[in-house]
C-alpha positions as protocol buffer text, in pm:
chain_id: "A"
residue {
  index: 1
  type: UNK
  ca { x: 497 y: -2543 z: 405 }
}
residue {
  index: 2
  type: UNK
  ca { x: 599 y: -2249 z: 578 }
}
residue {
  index: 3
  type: UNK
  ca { x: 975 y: -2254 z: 667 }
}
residue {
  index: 4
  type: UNK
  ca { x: 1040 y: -2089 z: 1012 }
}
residue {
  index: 5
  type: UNK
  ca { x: 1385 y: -1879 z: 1075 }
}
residue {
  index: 6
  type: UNK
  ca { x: 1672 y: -2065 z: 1314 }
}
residue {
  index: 7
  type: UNK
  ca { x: 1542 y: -1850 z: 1597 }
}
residue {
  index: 8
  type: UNK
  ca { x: 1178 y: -2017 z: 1563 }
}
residue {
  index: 9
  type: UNK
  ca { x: 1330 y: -2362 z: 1580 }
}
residue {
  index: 10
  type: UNK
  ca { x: 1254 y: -2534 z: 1865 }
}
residue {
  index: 11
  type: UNK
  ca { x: 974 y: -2330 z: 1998 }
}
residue {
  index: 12
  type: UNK
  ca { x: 634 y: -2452 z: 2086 }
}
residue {
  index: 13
  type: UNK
  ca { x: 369 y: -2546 z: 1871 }
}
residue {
  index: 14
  type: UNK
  ca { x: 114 y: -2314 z: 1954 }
}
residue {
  index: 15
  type: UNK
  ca { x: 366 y: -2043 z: 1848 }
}
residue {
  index: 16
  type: UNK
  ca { x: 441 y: -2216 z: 1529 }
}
residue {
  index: 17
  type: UNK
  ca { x: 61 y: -2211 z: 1467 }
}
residue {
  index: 18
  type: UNK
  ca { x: 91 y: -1831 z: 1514 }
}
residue {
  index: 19
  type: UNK
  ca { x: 393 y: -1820 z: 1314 }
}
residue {
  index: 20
  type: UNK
  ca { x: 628 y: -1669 z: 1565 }
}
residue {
  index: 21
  type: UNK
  ca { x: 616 y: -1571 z: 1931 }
}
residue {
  index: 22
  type: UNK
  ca { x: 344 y: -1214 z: 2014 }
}
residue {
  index: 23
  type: UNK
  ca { x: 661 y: -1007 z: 2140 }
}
residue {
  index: 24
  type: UNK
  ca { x: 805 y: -1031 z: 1763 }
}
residue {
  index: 25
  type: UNK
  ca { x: 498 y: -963 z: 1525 }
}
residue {
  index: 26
  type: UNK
  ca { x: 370 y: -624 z: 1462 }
}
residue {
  index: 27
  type: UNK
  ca { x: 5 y: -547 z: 1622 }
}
residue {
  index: 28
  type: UNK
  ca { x: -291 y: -717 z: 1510 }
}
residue {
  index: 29
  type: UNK
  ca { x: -418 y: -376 z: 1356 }
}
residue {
  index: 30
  type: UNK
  ca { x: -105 y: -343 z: 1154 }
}
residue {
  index: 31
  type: UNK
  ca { x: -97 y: -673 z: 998 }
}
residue {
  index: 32
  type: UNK
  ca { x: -492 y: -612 z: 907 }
}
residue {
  index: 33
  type: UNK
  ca { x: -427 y: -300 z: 766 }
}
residue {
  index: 34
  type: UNK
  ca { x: -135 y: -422 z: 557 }
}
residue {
  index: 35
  type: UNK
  ca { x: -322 y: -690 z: 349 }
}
residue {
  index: 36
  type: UNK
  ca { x: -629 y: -489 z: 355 }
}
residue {
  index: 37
  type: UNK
  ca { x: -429 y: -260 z: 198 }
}
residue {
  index: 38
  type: UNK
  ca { x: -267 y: -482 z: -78 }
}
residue {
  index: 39
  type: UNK
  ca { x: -617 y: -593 z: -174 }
}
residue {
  index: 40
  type: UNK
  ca { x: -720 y: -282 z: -220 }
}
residue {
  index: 41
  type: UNK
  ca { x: -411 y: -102 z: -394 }
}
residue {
  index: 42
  type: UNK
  ca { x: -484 y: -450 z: -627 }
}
residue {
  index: 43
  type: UNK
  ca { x: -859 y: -333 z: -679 }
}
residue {
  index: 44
  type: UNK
  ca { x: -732 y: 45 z: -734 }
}
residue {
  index: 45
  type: UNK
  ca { x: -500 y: -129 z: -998 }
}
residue {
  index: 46
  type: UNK
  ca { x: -760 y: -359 z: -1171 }
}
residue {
  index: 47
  type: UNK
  ca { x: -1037 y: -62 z: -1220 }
}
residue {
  index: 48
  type: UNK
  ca { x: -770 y: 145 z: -1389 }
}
residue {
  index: 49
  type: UNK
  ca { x: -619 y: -133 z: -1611 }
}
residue {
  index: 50
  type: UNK
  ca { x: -1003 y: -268 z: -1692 }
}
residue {
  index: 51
  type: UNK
  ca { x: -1143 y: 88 z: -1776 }
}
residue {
  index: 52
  type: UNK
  ca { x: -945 y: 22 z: -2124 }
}
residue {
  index: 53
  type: UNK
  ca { x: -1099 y: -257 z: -2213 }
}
residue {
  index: 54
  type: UNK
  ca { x: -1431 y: -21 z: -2232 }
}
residue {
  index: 55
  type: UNK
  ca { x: -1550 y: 192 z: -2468 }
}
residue {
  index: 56
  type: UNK
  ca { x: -1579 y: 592 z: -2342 }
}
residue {
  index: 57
  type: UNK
  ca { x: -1858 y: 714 z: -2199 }
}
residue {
  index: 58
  type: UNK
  ca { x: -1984 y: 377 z: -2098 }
}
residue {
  index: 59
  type: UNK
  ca { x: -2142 y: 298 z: -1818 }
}
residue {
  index: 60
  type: UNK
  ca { x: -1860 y: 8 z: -1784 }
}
residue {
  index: 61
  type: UNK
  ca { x: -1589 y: 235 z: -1820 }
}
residue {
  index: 62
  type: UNK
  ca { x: -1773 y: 503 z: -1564 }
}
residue {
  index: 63
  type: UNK
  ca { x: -1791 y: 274 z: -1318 }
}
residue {
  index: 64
  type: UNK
  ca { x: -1479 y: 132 z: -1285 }
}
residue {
  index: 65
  type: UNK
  ca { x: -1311 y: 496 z: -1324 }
}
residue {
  index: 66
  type: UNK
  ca { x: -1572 y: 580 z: -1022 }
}
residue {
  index: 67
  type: UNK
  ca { x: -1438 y: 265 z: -788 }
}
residue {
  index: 68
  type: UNK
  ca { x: -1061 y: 382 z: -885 }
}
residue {
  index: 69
  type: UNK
  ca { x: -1116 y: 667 z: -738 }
}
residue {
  index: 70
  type: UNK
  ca { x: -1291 y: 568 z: -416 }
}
residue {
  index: 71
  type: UNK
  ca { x: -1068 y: 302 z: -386 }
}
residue {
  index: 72
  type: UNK
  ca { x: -773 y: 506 z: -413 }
}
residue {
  index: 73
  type: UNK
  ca { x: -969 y: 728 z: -121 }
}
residue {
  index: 74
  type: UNK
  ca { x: -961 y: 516 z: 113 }
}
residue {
  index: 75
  type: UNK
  ca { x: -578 y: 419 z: 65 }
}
residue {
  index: 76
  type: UNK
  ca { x: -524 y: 753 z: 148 }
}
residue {
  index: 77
  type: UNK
  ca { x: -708 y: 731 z: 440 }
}
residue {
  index: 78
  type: UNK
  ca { x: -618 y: 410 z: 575 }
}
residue {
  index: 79
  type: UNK
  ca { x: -225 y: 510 z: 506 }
}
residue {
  index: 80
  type: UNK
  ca { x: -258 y: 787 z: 769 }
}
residue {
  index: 81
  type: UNK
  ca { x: -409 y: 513 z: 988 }
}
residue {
  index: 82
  type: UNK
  ca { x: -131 y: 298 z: 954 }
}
residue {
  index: 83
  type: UNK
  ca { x: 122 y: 626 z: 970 }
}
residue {
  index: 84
  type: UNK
  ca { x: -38 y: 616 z: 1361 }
}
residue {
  index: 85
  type: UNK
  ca { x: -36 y: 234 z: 1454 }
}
residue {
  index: 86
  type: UNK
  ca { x: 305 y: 242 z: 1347 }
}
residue {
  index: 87
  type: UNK
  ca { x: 361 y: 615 z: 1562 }
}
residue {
  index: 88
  type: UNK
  ca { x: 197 y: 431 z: 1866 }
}
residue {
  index: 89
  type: UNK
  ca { x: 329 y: 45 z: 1829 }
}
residue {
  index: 90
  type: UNK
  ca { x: 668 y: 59 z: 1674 }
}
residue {
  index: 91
  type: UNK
  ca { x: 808 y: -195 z: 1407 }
}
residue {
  index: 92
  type: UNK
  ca { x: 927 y: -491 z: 1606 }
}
residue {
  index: 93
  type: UNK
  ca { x: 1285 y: -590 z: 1546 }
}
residue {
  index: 94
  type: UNK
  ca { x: 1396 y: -797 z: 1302 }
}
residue {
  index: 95
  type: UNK
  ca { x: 1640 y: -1096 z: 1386 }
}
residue {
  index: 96
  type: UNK
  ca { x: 1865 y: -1172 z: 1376 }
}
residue {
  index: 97
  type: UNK
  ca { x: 1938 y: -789 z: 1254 }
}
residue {
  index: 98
  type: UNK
  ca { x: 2039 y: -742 z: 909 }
}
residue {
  index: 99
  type: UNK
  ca { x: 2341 y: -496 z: 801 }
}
residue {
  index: 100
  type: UNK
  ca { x: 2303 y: -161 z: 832 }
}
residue {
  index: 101
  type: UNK
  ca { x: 2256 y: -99 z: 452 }
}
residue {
  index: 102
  type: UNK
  ca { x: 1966 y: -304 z: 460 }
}
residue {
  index: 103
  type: UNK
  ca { x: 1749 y: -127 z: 750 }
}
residue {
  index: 104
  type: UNK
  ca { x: 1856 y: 209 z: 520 }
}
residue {
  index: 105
  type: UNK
  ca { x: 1699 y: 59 z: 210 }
}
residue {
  index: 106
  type: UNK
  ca { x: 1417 y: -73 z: 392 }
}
residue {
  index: 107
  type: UNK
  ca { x: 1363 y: 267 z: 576 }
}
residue {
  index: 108
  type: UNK
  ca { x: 1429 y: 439 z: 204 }
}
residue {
  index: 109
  type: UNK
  ca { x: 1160 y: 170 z: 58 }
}
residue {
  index: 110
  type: UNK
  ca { x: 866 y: 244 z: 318 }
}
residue {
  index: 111
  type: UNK
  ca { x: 888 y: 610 z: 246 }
}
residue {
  index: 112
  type: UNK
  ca { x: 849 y: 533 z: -64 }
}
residue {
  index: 113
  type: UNK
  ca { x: 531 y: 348 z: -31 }
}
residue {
  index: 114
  type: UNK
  ca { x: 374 y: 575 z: 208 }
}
residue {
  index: 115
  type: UNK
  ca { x: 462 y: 867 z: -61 }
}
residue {
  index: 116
  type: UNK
  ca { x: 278 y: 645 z: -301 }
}
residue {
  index: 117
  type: UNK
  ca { x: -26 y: 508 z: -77 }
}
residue {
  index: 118
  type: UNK
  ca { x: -65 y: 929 z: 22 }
}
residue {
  index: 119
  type: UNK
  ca { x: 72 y: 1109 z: -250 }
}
residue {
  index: 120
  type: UNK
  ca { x: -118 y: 914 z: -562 }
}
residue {
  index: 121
  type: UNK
  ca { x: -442 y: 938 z: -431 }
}
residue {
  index: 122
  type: UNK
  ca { x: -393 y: 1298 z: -373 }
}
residue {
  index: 123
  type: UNK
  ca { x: -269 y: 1371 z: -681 }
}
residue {
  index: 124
  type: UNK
  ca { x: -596 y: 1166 z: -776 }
}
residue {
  index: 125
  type: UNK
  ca { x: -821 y: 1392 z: -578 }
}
residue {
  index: 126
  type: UNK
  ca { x: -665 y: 1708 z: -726 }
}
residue {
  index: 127
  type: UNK
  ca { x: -704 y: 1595 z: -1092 }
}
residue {
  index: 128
  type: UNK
  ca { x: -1102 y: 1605 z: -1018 }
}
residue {
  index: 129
  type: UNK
  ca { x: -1076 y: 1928 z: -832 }
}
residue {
  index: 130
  type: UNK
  ca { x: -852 y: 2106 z: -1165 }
}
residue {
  index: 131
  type: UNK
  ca { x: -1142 y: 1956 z: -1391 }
}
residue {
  index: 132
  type: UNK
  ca { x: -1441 y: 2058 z: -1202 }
}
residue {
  index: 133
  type: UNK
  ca { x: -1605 y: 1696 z: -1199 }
}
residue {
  index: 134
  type: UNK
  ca { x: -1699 y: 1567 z: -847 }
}
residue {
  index: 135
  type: UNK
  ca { x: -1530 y: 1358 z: -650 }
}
residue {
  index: 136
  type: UNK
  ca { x: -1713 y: 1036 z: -542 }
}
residue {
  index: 137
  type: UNK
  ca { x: -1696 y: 836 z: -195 }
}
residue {
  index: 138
  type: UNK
  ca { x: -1894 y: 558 z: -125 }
}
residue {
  index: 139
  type: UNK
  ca { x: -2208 y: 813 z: -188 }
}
residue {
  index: 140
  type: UNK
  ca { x: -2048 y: 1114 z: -30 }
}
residue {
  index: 141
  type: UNK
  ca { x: -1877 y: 1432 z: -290 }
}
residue {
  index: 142
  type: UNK
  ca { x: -1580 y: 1531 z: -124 }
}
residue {
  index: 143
  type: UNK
  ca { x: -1526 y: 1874 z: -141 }
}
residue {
  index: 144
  type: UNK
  ca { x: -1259 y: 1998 z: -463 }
}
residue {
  index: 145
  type: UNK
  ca { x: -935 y: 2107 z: -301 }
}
residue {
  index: 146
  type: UNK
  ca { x: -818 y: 2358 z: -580 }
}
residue {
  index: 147
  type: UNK
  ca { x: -1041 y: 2571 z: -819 }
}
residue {
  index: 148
  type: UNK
  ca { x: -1090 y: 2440 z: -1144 }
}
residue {
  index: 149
  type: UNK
  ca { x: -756 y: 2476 z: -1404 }
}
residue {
  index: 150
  type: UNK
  ca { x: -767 y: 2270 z: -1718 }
}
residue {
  index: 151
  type: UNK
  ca { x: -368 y: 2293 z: -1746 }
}
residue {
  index: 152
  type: UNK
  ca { x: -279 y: 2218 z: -1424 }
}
residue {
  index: 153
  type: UNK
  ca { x: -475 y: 1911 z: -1432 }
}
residue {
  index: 154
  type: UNK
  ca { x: -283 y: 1795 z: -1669 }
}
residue {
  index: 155
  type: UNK
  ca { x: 7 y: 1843 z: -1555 }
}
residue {
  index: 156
  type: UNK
  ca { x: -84 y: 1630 z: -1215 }
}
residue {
  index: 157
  type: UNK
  ca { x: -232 y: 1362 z: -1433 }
}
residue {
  index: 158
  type: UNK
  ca { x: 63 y: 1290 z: -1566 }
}
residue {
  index: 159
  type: UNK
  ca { x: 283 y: 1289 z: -1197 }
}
residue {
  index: 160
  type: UNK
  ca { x: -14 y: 1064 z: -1069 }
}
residue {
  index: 161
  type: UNK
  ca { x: 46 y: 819 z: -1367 }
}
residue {
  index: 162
  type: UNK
  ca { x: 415 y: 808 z: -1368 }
}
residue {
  index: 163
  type: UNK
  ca { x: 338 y: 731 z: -970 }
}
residue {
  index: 164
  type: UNK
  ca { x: 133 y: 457 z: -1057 }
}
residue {
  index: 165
  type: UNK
  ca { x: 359 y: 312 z: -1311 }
}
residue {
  index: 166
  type: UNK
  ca { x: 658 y: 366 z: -1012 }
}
residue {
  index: 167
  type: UNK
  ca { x: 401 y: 168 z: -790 }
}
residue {
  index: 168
  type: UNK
  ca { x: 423 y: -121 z: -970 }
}
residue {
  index: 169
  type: UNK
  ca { x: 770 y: -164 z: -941 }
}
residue {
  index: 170
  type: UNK
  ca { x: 818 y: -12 z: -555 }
}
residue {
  index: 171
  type: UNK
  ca { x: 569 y: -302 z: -484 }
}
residue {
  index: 172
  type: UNK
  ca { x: 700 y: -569 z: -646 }
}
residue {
  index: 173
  type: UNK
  ca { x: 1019 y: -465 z: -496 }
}
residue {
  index: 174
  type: UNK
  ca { x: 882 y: -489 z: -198 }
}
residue {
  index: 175
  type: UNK
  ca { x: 718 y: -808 z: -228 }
}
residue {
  index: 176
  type: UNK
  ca { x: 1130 y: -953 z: -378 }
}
residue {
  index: 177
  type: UNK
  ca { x: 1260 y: -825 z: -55 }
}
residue {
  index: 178
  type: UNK
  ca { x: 1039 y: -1000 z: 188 }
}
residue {
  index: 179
  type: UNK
  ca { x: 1087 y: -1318 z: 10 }
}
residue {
  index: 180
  type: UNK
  ca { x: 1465 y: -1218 z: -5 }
}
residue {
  index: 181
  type: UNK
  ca { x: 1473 y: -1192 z: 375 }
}
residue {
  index: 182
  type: UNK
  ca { x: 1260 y: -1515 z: 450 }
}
residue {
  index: 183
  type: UNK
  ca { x: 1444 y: -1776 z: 232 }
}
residue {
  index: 184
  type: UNK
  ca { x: 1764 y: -1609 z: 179 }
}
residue {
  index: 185
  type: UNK
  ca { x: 1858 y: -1415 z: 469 }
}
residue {
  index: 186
  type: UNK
  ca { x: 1631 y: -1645 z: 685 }
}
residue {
  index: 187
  type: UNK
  ca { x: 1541 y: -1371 z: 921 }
}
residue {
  index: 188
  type: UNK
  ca { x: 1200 y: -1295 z: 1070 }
}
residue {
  index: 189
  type: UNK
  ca { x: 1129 y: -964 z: 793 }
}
residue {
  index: 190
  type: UNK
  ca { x: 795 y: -1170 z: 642 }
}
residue {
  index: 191
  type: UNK
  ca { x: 649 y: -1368 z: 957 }
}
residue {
  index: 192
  type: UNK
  ca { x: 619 y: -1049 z: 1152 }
}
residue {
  index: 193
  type: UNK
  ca { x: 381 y: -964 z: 898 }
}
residue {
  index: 194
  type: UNK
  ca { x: 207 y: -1287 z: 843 }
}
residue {
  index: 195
  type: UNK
  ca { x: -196 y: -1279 z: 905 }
}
């Protein structure tokens, strides 16, 4: 059962049901874009880890390479969506307010994660351009952003995989620090969130 901060105590039901009160829980569109989100960074994930488990060159293998990369795609484009929710409906605050240290960290940690959600499908997008092979969305070929250079696509393969590998950790992170915040800290962090 979900265990509500000291300021929730004592509030009405109906605002239980929607875990806190409206004025502290970011918009509607924010919250849907965040799990969205998570599912699909999880689906980018899966495709990538599951293409080993093929042989190259099969179809298998080509597919699932294929979906990592339109999946990834549309991280990218649904990060600068939630760059503007969060431009045009701020962050609600967080309460009772944790140390200063801790808003720096989290500040420090969402940069992070928007460099990852932007820069690691770019990087993505770039390695197809340097090789010359199309680059696939949901039936669309998006146009290559650089002309094609065998070298240098190596050389961003290997800052987009060391990006995913960081991912891994900057999300579980993440994930640690909500939990952190809701039964530690006891503050409001995670039910702001909450679908």
């Amino acid at each position: 059962m979900l265990k509500y901060p000291p300021q929730m105590r004592g509030t009405t039901e109906e605002a239980r049901m929607n875990h806190i009160p409206t004025s502290t829980r970011y918009a509607s569109l924010s919250i849907s874009l965040h799990w969205l989100m998570l599912l699909l960074i999880a689906a980018v994930y899966a495709c990538i880890e599951l293409k080993g488990n093929f042989p190259k060159g099969s179809d298998t293998r080509e597919l699932l390479k294929q979906w990592h990369f339109m999946l990834g795609l549309t991280v990218f484009a649904l990060a600068w969506l939630r760059l503007l929710v969060r431009i045009v409906k701020p962050a609600p605050a967080i309460e009772p307010a944790p140390p200063t240290w801790q808003n720096l960290l989290a500040k420090l940690m969402h940069l992070a994660l928007y460099a990852l959600m932007i820069g690691t499908p770019l990087a993505g997008w770039l390695i197809l351009s340097a090789v010359g092979k199309p680059i696939p969305f949901f039936g669309l070929e998006l146009p290559a952003l650089i002309a094609p250079d065998k070298q240098l696509a190596g050389q961003i393969k290997e800052l987009h995989e060391l990006a995913g590998t960081a991912g891994y950790w900057l999300i579980g992170l993440h994930a640690l620090a909500a939990l952190y915040h809701h039964h530690v800290a006891r503050d409001n962090t995670l039910t702001r969130m909450l679908p």
